[in-house]
Phi, psi and omega in degrees: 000140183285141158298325147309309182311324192282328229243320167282354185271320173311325195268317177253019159291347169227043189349282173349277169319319207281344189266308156312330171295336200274299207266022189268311176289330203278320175308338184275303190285344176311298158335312194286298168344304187302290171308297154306311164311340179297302208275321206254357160288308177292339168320287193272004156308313144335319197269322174327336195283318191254026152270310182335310171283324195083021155327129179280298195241104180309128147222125189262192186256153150287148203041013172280118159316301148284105204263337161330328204253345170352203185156099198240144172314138172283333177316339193292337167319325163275325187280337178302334198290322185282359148341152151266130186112339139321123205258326208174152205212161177185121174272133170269131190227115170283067161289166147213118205271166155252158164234100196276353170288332160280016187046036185256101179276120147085060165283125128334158169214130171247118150295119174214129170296132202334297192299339229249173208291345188282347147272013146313314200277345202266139155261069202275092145303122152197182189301130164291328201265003178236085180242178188283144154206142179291333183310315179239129187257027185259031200257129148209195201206140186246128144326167175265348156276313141358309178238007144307311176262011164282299165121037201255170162194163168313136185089017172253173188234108198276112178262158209249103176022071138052070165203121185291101167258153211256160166243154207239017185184161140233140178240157186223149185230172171283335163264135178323292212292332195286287186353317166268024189252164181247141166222129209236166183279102161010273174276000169296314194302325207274335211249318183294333185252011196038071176236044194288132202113327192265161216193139174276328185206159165252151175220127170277112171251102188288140166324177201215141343273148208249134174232171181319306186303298174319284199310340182268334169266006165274346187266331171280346233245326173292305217280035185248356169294323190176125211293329187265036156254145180247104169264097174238136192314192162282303183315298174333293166294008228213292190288295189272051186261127162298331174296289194303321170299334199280298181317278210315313162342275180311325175286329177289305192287344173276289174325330161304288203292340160279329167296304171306320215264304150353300163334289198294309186269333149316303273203307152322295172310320178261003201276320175306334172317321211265310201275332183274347166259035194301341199232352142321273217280337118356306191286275199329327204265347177311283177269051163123343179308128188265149205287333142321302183287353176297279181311282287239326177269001180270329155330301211266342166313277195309302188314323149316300204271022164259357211257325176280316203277001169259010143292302199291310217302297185317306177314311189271000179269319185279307191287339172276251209314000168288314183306325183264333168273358163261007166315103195304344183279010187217016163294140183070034140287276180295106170200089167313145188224084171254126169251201176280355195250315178309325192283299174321296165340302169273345165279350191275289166300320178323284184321296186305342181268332175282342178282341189262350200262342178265342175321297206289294195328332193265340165300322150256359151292328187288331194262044175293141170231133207305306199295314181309347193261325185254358138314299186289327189279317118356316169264344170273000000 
């Protein structure tokens, strides 16, 4: 008999066991898979907002903890533009509204001034005779998912802190989250939340073509304008957001912890394989077997059910988090990203875990000795 034969005969000589194990791990990497695929879908969901503009550079205030919550003058939008090397600049002012007769919490809202190029990037049905204006500030524009689930269309009307607004528009952006967003006329957003004046960020477009050096000497040149600006690339900003570091954190530390529990039960499993097979692994060193090839088939045991269950798992992992973004309460939101470096990763742990839950089991099949083995079965 070959040795893989030996090593899959083993394995469904105790189906049962050998099953409960699969769907004990494969649920854990399913966890992991998930969680991850979570955080770099909200990563990269994020970042979707400034590639959609070709953004270059973000600027926000220095030391704000929160740069969402930021507070920047919009005026500095003109003067950043006359940077030489500067294509074009739009200040953004960021909220979050409810629309509570649909019971809908924490909408993002984008302030943008009526006119300005960032709504170029938008593909916006709307009314010739209903367009955004700061003149009337009961004016907004619904993302297209936004306004699949409210169930809105251009010329209806949404009320606000108990004020009726019309939307004058639906826009589809190339990023999920502008989709699930509300867009309101700069100072209508400013006057509602009493920020007059204020901008959350600005964003900055350099002439093209842009390579590292343009971009680092436009981030000093900006922030020299004023000790409280922060000018940062998009990536740069984007990695280093407290939301997106906090996700990935939380998704890693939950995962450690289904990968230990993974662990626990791999590490069970073979260690009973190894006890019940005392007089198996007995026979094997009788005729001849070296206490290697002893580890090396109790290794390739686990290390199997651990290699299937990051199959089942990845699998049962793309389709749970398929599912849950078409939930209408979490479209532009939810919008996962398992990719091939997530999969590489977790079969990578996957592995390590089956080498580490066989260790011990398998250091004591080796230093099983044939009269110890058929002593012990002779006595039971």
């Amino acid at each position: 008999m070959r040795f893989s034969s030996l090593i899959s005969k083993n394995l469904m000589r105790r189906s049962f066991r050998s099953a409960l194990t699969l769907v004990a791990f494969a649920t854990a990497i399913a966890s992991v898979v998930s969680l991850l695929g979570i955080a770099k879908g909200f990563t990269k969901s994020f970042a979707g907002v400034y590639e959609t503009h070709s953004v270059d550079v973000v600027v926000s205030r220095q030391g704000t903890a929160d740069r969402l919550s930021s507070s920047v003058n919009q005026a500095f939008a003109e003067q950043i533009v006359a940077i030489p090397g500067v294509a074009r600049t739009a200040g953004v002012l960021l909220e979050t509204l409810s629309l509570e007769e649909q019971e809908i919490y924490g909408v993002p809202t984008m302030g943008i001034v009526e006119d300005s190029w960032l709504l170029e990037d938008y593909d916006i049905e709307s009314s010739p005779t209903l367009q955004l204006s700061s003149d009337d500030p009961h004016r907004l524009m619904l993302g297209s998912l936004l306004a699949d689930r409210v169930g809105m269309d251009v010329g209806d009307t949404v009320m606000m802190f108990e004020e009726p607004y019309r939307v004058t528009g639906i826009f589809t952006s190339r990023s999920a989250w502008e989709n699930g967003s509300i867009i309101m006329p700069l100072a209508a957003l400013q006057a509602l939340t009493d920020r007059m004046n204020q901008v959350t960020y600005i964003n900055v477009v350099l002439d093209k073509p842009v390579d590292a050096a343009t971009a680092a000497g436009a981030v000093t040149k900006i922030q020299q304008l004023d000790a409280k600006l922060l000018a940062l690339t998009t990536d740069e900003f984007v990695e280093t957001d407290t939301r997106m570091q906090l996700a990935t954190a939380m998704a890693w530390m939950t995962s450690v912890i289904a990968l230990v529990m993974g662990a626990i039960v791999t590490l069970n499993t073979m260690m009973t394989s190894v006890l019940e097979r005392t007089q198996e692994i007995g026979v094997l060193r009788a005729i001849g077997w070296p206490r290697r090839r002893v580890v090396a088939m109790i290794l390739m045991e686990s290390c199997a059910l651990a290699m299937v269950a990051c199959v089942v798992g990845c699998v049962l992992a793309i389709l749970l988090t398929w599912g849950l973004s078409q939930a209408s309460a979490v479209q532009g939101i939810l919008t996962p990203s398992i990719d091939i470096v997530i999969i590489a990763q977790v079969a990578v742990l996957s592995l390590g875990i089956g080498l580490l839950g066989a260790t011990i089991p398998a250091w004591r099949a080796a230093q099983l000795l044939p009269t110890e083995a058929f002593r012990s079965t002779s006595g039971t």
